[in-house]
PDB file of N, CA, C and O in Angstrom:
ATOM      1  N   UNK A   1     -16.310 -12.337   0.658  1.00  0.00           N
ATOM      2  CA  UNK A   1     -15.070 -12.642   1.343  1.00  0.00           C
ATOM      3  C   UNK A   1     -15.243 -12.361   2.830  1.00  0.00           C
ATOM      4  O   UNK A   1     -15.782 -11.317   3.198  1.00  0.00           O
ATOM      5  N   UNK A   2     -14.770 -13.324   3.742  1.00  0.00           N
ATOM      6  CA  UNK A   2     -14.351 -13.233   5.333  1.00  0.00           C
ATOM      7  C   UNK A   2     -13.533 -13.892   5.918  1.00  0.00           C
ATOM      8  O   UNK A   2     -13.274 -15.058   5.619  1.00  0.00           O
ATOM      9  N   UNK A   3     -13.052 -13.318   6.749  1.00  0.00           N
ATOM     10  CA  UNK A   3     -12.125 -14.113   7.209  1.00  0.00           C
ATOM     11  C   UNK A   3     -13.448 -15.599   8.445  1.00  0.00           C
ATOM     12  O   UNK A   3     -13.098 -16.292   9.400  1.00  0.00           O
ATOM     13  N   UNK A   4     -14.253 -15.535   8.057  1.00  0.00           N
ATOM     14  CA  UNK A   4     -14.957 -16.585   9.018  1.00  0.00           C
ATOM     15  C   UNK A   4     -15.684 -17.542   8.153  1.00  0.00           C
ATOM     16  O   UNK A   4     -15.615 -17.560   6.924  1.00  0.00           O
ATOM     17  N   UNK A   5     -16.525 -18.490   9.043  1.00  0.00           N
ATOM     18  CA  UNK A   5     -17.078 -19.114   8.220  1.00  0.00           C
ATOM     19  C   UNK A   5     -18.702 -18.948   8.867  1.00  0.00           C
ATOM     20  O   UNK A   5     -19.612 -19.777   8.882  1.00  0.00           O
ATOM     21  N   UNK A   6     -18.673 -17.960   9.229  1.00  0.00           N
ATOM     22  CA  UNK A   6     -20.663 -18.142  10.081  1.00  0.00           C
ATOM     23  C   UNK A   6     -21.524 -17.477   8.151  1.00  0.00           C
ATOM     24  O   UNK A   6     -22.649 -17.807   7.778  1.00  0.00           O
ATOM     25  N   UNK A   7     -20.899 -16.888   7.634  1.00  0.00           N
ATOM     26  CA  UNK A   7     -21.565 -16.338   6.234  1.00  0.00           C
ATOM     27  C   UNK A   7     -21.549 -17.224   4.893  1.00  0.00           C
ATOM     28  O   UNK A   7     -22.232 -16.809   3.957  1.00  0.00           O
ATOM     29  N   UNK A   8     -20.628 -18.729   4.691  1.00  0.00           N
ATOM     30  CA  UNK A   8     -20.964 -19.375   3.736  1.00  0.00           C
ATOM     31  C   UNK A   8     -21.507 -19.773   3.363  1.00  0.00           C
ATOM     32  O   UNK A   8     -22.031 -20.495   4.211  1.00  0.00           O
ATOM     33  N   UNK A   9     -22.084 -19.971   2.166  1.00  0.00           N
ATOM     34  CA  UNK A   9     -23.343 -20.776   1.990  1.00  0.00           C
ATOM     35  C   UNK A   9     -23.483 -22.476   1.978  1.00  0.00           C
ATOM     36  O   UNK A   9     -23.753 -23.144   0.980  1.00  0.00           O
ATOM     37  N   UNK A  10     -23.334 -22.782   2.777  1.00  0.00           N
ATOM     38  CA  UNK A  10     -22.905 -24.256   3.337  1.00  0.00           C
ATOM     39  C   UNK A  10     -23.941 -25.142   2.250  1.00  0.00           C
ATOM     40  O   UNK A  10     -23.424 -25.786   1.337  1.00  0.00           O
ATOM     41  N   UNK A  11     -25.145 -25.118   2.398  1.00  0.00           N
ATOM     42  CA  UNK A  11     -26.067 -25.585   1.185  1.00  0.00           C
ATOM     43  C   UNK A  11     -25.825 -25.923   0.268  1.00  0.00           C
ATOM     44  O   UNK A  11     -26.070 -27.042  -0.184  1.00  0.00           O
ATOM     45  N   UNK A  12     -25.081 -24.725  -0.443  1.00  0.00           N
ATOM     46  CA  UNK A  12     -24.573 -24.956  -1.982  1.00  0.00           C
ATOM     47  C   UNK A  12     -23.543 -25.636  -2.386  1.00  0.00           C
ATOM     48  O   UNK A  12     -23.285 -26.350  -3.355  1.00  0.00           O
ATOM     49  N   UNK A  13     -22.653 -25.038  -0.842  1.00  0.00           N
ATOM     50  CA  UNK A  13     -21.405 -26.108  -1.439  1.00  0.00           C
ATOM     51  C   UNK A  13     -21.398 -27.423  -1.228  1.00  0.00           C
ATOM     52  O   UNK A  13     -20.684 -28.188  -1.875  1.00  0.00           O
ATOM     53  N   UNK A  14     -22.334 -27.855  -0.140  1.00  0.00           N
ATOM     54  CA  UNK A  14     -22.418 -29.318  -0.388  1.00  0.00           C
ATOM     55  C   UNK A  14     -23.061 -29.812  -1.659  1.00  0.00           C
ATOM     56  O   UNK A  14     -22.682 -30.843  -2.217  1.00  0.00           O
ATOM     57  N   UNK A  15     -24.146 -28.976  -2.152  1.00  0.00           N
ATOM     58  CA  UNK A  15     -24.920 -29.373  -2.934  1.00  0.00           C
ATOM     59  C   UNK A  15     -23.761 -29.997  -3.929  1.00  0.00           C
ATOM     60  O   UNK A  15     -23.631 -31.181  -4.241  1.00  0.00           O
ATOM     61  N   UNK A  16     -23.029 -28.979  -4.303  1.00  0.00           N
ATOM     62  CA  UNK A  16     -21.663 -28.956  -5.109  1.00  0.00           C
ATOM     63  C   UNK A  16     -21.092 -29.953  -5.222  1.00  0.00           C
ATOM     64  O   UNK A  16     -20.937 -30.589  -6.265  1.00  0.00           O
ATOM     65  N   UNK A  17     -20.745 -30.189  -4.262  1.00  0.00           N
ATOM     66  CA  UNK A  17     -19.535 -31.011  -3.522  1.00  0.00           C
ATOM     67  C   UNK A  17     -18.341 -30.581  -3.651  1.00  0.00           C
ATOM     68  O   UNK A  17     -17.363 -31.059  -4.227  1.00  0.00           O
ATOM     69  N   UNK A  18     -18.521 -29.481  -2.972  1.00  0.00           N
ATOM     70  CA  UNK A  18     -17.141 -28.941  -3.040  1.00  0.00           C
ATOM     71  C   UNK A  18     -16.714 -28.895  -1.720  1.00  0.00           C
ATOM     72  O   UNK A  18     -17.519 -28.627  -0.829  1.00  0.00           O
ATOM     73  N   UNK A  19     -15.145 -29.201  -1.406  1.00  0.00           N
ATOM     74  CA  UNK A  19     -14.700 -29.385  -0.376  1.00  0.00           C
ATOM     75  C   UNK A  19     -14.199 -28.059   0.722  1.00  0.00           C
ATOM     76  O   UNK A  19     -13.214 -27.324   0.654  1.00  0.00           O
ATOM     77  N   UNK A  20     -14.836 -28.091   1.294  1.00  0.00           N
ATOM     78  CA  UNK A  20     -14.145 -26.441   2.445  1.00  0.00           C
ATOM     79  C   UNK A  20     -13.088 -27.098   3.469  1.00  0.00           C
ATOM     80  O   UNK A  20     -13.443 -27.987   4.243  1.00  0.00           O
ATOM     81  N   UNK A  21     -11.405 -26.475   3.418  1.00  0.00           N
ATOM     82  CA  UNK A  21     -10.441 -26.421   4.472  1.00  0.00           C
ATOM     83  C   UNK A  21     -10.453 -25.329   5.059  1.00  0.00           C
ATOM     84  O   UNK A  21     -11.292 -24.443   4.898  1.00  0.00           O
ATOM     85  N   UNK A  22      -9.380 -25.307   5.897  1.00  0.00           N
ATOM     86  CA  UNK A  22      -8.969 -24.050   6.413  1.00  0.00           C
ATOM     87  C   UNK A  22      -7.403 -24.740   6.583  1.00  0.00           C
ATOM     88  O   UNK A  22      -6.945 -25.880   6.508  1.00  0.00           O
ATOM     89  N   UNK A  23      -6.718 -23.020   6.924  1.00  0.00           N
ATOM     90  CA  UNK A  23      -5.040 -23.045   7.174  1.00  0.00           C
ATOM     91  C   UNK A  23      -4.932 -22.877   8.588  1.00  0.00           C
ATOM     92  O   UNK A  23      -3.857 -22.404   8.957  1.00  0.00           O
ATOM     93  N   UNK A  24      -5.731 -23.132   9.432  1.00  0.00           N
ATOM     94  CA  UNK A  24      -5.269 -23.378  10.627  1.00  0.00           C
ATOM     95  C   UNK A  24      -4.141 -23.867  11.403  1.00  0.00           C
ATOM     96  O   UNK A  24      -3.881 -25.033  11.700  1.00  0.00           O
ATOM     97  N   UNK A  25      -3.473 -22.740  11.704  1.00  0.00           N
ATOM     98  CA  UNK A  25      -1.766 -23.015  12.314  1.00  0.00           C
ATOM     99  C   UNK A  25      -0.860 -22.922  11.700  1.00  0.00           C
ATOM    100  O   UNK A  25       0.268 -23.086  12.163  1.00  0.00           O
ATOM    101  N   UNK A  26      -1.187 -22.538  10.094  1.00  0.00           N
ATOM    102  CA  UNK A  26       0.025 -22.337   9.289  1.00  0.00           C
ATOM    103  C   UNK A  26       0.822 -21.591   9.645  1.00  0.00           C
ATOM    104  O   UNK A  26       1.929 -22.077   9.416  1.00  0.00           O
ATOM    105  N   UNK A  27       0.898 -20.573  10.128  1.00  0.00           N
ATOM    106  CA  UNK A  27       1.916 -19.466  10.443  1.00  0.00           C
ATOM    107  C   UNK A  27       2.651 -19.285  11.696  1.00  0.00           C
ATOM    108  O   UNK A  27       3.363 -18.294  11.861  1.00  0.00           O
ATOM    109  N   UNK A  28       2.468 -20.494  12.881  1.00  0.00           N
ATOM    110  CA  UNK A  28       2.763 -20.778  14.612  1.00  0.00           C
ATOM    111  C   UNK A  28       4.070 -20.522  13.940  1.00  0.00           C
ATOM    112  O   UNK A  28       4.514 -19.388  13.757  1.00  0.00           O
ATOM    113  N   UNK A  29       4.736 -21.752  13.541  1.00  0.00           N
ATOM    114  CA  UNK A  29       6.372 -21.691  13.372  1.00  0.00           C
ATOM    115  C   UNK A  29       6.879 -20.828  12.927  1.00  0.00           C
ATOM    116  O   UNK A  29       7.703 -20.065  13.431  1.00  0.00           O
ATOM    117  N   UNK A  30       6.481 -20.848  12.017  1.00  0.00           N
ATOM    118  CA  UNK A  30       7.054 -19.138  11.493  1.00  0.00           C
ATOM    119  C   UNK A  30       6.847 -17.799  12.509  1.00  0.00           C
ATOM    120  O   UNK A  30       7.819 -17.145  12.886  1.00  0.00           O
ATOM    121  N   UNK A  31       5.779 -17.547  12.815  1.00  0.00           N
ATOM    122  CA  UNK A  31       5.564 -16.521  13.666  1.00  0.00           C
ATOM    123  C   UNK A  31       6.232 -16.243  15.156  1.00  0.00           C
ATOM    124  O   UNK A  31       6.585 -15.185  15.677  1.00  0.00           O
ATOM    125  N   UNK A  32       6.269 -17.732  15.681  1.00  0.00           N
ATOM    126  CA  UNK A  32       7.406 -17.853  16.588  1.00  0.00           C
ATOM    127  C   UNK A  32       8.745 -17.949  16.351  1.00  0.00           C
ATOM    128  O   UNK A  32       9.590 -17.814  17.235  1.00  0.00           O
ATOM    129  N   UNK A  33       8.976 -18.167  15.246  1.00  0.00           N
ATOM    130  CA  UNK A  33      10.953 -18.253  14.648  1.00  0.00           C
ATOM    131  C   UNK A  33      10.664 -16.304  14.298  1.00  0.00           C
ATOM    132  O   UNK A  33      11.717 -15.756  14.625  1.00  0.00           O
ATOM    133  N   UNK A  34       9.986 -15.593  13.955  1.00  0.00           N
ATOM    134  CA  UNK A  34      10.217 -14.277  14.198  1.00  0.00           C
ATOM    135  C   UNK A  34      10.383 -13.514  15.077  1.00  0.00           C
ATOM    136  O   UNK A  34      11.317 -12.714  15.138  1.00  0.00           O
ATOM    137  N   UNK A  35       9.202 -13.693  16.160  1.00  0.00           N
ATOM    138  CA  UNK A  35       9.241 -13.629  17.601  1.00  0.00           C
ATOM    139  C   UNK A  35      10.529 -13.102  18.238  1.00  0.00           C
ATOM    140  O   UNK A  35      10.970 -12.035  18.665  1.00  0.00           O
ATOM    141  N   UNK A  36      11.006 -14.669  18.060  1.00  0.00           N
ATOM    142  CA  UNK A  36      12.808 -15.162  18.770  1.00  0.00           C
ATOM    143  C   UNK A  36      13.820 -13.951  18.085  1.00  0.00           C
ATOM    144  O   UNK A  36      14.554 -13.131  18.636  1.00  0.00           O
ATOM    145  N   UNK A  37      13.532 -14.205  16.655  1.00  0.00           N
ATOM    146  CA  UNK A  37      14.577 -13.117  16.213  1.00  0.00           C
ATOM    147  C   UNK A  37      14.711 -11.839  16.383  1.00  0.00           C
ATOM    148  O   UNK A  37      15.839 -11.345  16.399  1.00  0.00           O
ATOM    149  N   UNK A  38      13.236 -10.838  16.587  1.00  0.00           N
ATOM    150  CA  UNK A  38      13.079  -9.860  16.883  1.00  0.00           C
ATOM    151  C   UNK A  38      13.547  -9.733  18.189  1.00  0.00           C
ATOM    152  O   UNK A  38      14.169  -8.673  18.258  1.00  0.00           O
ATOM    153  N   UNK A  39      13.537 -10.368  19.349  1.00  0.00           N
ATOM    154  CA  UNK A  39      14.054 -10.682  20.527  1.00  0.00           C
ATOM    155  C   UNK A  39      14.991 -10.451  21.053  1.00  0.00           C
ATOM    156  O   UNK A  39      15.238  -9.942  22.147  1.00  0.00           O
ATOM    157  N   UNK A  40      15.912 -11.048  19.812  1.00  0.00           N
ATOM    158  CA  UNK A  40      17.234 -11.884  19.743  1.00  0.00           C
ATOM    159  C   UNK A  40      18.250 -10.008  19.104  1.00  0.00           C
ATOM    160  O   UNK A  40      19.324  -9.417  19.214  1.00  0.00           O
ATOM    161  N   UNK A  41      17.217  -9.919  18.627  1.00  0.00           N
ATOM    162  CA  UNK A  41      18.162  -8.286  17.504  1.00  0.00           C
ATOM    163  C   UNK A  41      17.822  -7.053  18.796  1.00  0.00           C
ATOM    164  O   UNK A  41      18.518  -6.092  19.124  1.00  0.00           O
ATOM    165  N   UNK A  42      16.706  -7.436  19.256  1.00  0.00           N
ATOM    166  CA  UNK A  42      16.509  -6.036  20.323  1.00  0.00           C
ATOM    167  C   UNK A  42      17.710  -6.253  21.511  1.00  0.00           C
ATOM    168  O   UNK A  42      18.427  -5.385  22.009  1.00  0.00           O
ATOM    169  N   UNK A  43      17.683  -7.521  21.753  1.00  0.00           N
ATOM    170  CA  UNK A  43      18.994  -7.614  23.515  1.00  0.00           C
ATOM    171  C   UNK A  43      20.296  -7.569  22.836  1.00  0.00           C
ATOM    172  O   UNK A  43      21.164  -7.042  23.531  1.00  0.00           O
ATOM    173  N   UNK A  44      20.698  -7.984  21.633  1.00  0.00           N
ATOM    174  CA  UNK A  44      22.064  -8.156  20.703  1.00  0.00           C
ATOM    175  C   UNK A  44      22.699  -6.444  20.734  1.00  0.00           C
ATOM    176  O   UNK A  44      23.854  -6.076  20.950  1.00  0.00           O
ATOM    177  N   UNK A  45      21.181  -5.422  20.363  1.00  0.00           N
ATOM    178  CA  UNK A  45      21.569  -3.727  20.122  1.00  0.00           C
ATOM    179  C   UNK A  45      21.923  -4.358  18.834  1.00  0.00           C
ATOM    180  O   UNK A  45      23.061  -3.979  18.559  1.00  0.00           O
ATOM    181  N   UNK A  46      21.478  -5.130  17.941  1.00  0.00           N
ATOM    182  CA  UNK A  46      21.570  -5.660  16.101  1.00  0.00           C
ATOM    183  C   UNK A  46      21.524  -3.847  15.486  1.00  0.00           C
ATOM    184  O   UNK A  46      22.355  -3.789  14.579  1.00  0.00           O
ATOM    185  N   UNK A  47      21.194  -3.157  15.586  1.00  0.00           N
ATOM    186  CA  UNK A  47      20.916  -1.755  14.688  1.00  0.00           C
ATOM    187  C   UNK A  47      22.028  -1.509  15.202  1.00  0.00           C
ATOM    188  O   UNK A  47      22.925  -1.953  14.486  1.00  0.00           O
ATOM    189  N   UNK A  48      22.435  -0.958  16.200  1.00  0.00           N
ATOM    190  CA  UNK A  48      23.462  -0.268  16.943  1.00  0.00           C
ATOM    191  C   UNK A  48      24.725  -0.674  16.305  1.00  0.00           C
ATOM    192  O   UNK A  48      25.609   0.110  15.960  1.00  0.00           O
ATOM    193  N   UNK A  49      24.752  -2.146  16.153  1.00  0.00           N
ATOM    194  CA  UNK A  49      26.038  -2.830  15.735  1.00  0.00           C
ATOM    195  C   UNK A  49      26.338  -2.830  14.601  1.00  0.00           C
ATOM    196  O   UNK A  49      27.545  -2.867  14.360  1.00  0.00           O
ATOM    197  N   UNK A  50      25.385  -2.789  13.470  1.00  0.00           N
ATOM    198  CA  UNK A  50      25.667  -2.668  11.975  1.00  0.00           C
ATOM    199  C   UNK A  50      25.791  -1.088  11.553  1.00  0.00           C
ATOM    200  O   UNK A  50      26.387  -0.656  10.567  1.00  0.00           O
ATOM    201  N   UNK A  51      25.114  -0.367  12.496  1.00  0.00           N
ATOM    202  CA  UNK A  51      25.544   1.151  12.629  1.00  0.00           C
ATOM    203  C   UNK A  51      27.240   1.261  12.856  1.00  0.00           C
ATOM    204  O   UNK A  51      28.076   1.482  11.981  1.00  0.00           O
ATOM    205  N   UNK A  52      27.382   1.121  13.758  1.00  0.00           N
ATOM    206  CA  UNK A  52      29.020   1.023  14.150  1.00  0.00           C
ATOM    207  C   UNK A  52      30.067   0.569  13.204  1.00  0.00           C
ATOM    208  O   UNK A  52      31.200   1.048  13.159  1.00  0.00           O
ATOM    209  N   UNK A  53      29.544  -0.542  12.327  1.00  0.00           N
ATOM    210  CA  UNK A  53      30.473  -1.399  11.803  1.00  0.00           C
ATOM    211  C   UNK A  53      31.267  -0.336  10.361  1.00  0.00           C
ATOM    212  O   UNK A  53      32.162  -0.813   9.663  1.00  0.00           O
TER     213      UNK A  53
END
């Protein structure tokens, strides 16, 4: 297991034919729609306010 690809055995899996992807960029949107929210709860005082309530 790695998170890279310089250690696969490229050989075999062609030999194979087995197909190699990657998830490249899966997580931008998401990671930026968290971003915003964490953002969004720190300038709001979000703890402060559900404290109070």
């Amino acid at each position: 297991m790695s998170a890279g690809m310089e250690i696969m055995p490229f050989k075999a899996i062609e030999e194979r034919g087995i197909m190699v992807t990657n998830a490249r960029g899966i997580h931008k949107i998401p990671m930026a729609e968290y971003t915003i929210g964490m953002l969004l709860q720190y300038e709001k005082k979000l703890k402060l306010l559900m404290k109070n309530e």
